[in-house]
C-alpha positions as CSV (number, residue, x, y, z in Angstrom):
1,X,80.1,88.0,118.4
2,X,79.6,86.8,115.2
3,X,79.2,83.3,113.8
4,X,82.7,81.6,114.2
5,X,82.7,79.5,109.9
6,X,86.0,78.5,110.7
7,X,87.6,76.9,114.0
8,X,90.9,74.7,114.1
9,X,91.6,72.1,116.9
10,X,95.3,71.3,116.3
11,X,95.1,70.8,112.6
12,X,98.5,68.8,111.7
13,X,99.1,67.0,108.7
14,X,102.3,65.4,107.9
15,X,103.4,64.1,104.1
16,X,105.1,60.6,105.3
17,X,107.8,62.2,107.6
18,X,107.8,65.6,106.5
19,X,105.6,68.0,108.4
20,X,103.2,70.3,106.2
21,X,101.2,72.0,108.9
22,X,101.3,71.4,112.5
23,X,99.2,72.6,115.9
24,X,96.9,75.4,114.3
25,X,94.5,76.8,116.4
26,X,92.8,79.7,115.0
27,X,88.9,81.0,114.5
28,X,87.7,83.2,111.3
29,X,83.7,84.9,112.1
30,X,81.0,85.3,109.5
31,X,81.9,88.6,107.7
32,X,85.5,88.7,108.4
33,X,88.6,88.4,105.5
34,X,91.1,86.2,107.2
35,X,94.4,86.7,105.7
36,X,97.1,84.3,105.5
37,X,100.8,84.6,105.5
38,X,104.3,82.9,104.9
39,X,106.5,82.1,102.2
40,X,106.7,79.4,99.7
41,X,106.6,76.3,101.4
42,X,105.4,77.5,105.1
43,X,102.0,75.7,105.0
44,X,99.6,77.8,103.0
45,X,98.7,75.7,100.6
46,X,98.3,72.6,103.0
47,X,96.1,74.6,105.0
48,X,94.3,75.4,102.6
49,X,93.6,71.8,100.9
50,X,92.8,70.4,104.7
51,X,90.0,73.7,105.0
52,X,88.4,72.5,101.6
53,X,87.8,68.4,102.9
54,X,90.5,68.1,99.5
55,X,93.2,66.5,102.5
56,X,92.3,64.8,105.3
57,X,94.4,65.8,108.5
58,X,96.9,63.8,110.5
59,X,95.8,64.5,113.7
60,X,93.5,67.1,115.1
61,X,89.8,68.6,113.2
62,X,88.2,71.5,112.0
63,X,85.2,72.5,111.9
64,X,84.4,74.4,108.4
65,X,80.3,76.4,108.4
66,X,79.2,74.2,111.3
67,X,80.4,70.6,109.5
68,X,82.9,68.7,110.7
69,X,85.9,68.3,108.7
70,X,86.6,64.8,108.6
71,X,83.1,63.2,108.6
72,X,81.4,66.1,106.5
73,X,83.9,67.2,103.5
74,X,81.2,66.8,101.0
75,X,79.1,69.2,102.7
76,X,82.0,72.1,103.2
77,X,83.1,71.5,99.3
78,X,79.3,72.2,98.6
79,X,79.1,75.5,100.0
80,X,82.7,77.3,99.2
81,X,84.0,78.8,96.6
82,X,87.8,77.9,96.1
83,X,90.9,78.7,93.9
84,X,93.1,76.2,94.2
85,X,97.1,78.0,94.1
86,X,97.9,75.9,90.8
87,X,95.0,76.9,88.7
88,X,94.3,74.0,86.1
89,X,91.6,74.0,83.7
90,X,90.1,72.3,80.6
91,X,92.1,73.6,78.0
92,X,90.4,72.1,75.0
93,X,87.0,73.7,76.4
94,X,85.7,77.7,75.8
95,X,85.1,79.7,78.9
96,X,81.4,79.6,78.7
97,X,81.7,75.6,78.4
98,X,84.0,75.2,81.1
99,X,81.7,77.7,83.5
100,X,78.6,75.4,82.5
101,X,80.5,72.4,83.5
102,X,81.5,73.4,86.6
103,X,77.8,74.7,87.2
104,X,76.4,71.4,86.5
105,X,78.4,70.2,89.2
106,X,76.0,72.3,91.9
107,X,72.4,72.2,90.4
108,X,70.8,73.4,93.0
109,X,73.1,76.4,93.3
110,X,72.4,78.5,90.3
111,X,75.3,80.8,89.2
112,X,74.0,84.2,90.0
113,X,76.6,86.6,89.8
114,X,78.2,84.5,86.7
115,X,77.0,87.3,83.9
116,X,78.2,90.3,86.0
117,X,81.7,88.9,87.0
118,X,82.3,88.0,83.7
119,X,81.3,91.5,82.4
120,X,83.5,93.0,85.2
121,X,86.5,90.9,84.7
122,X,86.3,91.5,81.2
123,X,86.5,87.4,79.9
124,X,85.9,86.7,76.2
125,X,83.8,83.4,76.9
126,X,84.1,82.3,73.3
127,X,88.2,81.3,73.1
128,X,89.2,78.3,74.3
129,X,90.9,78.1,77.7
130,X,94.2,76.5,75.9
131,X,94.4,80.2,74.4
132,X,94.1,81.9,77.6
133,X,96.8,84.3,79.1
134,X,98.0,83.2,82.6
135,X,95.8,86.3,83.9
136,X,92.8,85.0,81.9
137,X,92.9,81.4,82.9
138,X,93.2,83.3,86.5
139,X,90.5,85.3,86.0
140,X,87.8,82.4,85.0
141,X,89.1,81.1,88.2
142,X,87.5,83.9,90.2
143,X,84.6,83.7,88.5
144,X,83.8,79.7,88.8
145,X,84.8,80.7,92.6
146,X,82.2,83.3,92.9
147,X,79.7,82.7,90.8
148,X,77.4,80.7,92.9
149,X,77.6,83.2,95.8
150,X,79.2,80.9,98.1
151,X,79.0,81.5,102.0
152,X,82.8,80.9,102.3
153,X,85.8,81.8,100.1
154,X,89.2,79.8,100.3
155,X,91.5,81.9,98.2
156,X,95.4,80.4,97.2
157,X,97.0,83.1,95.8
158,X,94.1,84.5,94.0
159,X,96.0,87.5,92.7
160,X,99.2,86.2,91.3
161,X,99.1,86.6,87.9
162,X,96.6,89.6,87.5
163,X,97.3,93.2,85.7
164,X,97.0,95.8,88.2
165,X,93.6,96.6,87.2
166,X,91.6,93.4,87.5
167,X,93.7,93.2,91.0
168,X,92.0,96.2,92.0
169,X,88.7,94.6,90.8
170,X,89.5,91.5,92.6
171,X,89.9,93.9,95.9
172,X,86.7,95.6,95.2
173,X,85.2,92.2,94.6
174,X,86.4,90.8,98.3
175,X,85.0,93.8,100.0
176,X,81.1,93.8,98.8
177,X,81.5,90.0,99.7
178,X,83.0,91.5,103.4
179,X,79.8,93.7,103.3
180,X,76.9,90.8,102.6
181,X,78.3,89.0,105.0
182,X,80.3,86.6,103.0
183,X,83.6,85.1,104.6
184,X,87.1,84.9,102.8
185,X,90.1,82.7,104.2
186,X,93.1,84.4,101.8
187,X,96.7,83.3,101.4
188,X,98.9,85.8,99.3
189,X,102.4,86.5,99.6
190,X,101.1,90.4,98.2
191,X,101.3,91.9,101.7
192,X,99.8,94.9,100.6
193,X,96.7,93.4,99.6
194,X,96.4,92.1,102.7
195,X,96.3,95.4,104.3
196,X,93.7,96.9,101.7
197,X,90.8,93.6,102.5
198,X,91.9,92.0,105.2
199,X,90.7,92.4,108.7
200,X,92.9,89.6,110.0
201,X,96.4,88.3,109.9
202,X,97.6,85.5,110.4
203,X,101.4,84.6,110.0
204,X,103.2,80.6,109.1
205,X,106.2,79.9,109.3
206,X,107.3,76.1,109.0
207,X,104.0,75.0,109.4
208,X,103.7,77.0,112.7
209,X,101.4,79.7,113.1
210,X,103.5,82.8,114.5
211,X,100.6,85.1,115.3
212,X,97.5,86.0,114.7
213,X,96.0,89.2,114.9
214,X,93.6,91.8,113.6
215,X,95.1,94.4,111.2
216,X,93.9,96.9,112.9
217,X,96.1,96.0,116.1
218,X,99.2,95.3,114.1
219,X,99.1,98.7,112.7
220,X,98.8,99.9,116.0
221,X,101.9,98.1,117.0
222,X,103.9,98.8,113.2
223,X,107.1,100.0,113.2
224,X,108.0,103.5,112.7
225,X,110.8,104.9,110.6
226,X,112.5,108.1,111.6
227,X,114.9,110.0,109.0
228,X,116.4,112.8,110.9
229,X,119.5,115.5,110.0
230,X,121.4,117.1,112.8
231,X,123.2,120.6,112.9
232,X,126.1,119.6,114.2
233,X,127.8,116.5,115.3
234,X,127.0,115.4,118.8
235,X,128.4,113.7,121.4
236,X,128.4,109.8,120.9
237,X,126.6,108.4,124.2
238,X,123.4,110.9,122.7
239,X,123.2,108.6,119.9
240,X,122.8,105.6,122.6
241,X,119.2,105.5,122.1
242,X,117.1,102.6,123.8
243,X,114.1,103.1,121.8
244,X,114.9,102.6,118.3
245,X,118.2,101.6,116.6
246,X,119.7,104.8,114.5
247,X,122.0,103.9,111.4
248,X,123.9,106.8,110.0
249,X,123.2,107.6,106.2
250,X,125.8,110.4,105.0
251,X,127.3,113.0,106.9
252,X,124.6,114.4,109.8
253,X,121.6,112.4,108.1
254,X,120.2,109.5,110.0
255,X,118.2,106.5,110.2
256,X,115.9,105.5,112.9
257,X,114.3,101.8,113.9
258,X,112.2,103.0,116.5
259,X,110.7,99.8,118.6
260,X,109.9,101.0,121.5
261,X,107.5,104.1,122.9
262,X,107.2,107.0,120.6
263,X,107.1,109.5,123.8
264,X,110.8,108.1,124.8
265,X,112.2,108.4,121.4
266,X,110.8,111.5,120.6
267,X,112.7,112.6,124.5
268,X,116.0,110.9,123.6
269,X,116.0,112.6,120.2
270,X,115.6,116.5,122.3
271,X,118.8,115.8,123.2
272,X,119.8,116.8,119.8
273,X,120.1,119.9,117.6
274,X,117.9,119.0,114.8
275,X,117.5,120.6,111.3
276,X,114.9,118.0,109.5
277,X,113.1,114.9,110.9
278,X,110.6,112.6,108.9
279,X,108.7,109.7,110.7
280,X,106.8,107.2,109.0
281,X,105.3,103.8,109.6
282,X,106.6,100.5,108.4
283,X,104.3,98.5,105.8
284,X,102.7,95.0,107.0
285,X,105.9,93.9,104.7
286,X,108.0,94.8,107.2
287,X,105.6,93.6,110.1
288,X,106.3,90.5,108.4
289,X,109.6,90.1,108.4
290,X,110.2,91.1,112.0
291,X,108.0,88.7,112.8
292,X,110.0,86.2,111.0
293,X,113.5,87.9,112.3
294,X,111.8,87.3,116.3
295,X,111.4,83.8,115.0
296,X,115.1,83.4,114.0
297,X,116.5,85.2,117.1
298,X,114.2,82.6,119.0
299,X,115.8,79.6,117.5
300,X,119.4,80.8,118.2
């Protein structure tokens, strides 16, 4: 087992009455991109200001690379990178001033990938941030995050206002961190992203954690989709299926939610005469919101 850099003991932090985060529990290991889930307003963002030392929690601790959250904040702020989800920078200063300044901030930390991100990224140092594009001002975000080579990443949204291209840069970016050994904690509401870097998932809702799991396992458990045409009309009792919920599209075409095990679906569907079937899986988009539909049904 790898090193555990991040372990949660009932992290809750309340805003007066109103609940940000409440009861987390989770572990992210040396090496691993932790992926985080959950809609505006679900807790991200909290969570992610209480990992950084930048909030102090209500009740219960973390511990964040073997410090402890609320005695030690100085000491995790030293050795993360972080994007904070509302990017603001120095507007009156150029790139390469602003990236000095922040470097002066960690002297003995020199900024050793600085040179190459910025030629990958593609930044004209020279303009001022005030003339930035959104995905500009993003991208020297990224590279005051990564600069320094920081053991631990906390990521808000990193991607949000990137071109398709420096996404896929930003992807390639996560994954030789992944392979040194680096660790990311990642909140995006992009859920494909999350299946392209992350290794784990975990989903907030209300400032509840709902589950998390590796993404290997919930692909194992993903939804499948079956589109299927018939020959002729059957019987109604043979479209009774208990392993997936069929919807009829036009005519002897079909739709198939199939939720339970393959082998029973793929023996209720003999019963029919069949002319075309298609099955595919559902994306971690869809994951998601079945995780949040659970939660509803739950709450009824």
């Amino acid at each position: 087992m790898s090193e555990r850099v991040i372990v949660t003991h009932g992290l809750t932090k309340y805003y007066g009455k109103n609940l940000g985060v409440t009861g987390l529990d989770f572990e992210v290991h040396q090496g691993e991109v932790f992926g985080y889930l959950g809609p505006n307003g679900a807790g991200k963002t909290t969570t992610l200001r209480l990992l950084t030392g930048l909030l102090m929690p209500t009740s219960g601790n973390a511990d964040v690379l073997g410090f402890d959250l609320r005695k030690e904040s100085l000491a995790i702020r030293d050795r993360i990178g972080y994007i904070p989800g509302d990017v603001r920078l120095f507007e009156d200063l150029t790139g390469r001033e602003t990236l000095r300044l922040l470097d002066s901030l960690r002297p003995d930390r020199p900024p050793v990938l600085r040179d190459d991100l910025v030629q990958r990224f593609e930044l004209d140092l020279s303009r001022k941030v005030g003339e930035y594009s959104s995905g500009n001002k993003q991208k020297l975000a990224i590279v005051q995050a990564f600069m320094h080579d920081p053991e631990l990443l906390v990521l808000d949204e990193p991607t949000s206002t990137l071109d398709p291209l420096m996404r896929h840069r930003f992807y390639e970016l996560c994954r030789e961190f992944r392979e040194r050994g680096r660790t990311i904690f990642i909140s995006s509401h992009i859920l494909p992203e999350m299946e392209q870097i992350c290794d784990w998932v975990g989903i907030i809702r209300t400032g509840k954690l709902v589950t998390v799991e590796s993404v290997a396992e919930l692909s194992r458990k993903k939804l499948r989709h079956a589109d299927f045409t018939l020959l002729e009309e059957p019987e109604a009792a043979l479209l009774d299926f208990e392993s997936a919920t069929l919807h009829r599209v036009d005519g002897l075409k079909f739709e198939a939610d199939i939720k339970g095990d393959m082998d029973t679906f793929i023996k209720e569907l003999s019963r029919l005469h069949l002319s075309d079937l298609q099955i595919s899986h559902a994306s971690l988009e869809e994951i998601f919101m079945e995780f949040y539909r659970e939660e509803d049904n739950d709450h009824l």
